[in-house]
C-alpha positions as CSV (number, residue, x, y, z in Angstrom):
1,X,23.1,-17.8,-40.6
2,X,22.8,-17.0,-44.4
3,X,20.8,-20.3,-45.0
4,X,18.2,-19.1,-42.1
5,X,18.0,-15.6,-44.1
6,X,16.9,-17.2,-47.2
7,X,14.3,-19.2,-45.1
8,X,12.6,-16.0,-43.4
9,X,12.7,-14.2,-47.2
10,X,11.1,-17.2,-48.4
11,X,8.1,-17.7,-45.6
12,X,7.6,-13.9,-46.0
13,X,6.9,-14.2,-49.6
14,X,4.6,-16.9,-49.2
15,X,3.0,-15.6,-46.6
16,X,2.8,-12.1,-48.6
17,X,1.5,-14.4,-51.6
18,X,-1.2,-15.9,-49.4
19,X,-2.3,-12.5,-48.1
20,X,-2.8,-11.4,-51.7
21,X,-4.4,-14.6,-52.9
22,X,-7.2,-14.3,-50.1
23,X,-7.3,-10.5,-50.5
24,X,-7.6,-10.4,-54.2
25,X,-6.0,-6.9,-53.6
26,X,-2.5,-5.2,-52.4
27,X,-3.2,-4.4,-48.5
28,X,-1.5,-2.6,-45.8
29,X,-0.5,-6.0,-44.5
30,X,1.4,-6.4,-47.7
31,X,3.2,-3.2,-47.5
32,X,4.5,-4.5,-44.3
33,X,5.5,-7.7,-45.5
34,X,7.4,-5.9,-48.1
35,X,9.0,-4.1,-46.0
36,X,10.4,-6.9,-44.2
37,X,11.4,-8.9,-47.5
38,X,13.2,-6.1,-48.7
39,X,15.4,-5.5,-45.2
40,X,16.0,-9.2,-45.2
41,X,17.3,-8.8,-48.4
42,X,19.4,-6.4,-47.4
43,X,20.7,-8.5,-44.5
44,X,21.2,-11.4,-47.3
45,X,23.4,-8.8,-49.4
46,X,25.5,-7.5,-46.2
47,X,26.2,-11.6,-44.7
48,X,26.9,-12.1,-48.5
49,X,29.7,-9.4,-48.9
50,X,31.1,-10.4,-45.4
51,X,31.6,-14.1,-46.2
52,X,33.1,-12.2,-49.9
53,X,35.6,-10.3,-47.2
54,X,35.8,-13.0,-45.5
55,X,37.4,-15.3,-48.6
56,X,39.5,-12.2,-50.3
57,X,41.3,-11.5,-46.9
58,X,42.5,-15.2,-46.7
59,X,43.3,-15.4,-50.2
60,X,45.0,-12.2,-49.4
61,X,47.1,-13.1,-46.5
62,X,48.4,-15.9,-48.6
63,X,52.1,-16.6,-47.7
64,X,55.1,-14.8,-50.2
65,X,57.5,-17.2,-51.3
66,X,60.7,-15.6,-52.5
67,X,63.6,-17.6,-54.4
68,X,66.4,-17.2,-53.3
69,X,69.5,-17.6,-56.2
């Protein structure tokens, strides 16, 4: 899932790169694509921080050993 985020934030950019390259200017179009990077982003952060829960909550649930003497 996170690997398939990083693909659509990449093909945005290039896609917002090539609209500016035959543009020569910033254009609505790249407003919008902005847009889009920056809620993929966001998507990136929140799959990152649930993988991050994810770990801690296994490393948390670790079993307690006690010693008996």
């Amino acid at each position: 899932m996170i690997q398939d985020l990083y693909k659509q934030k990449r093909s945005l950019e290039l896609k917002w790169e090539q609209e500016h390259i035959d543009e020569g200017r910033y254009t609505l179009n790249m407003v919008r694509l902005d847009d889009k990077i920056r809620q993929v982003i966001t998507d990136i952060k929140l799959e990152e921080a649930k993988i991050a829960h994810r770990q801690n909550s296994v490393e948390g649930a670790a079993p307690q050993v006690s010693v008996a003497t």
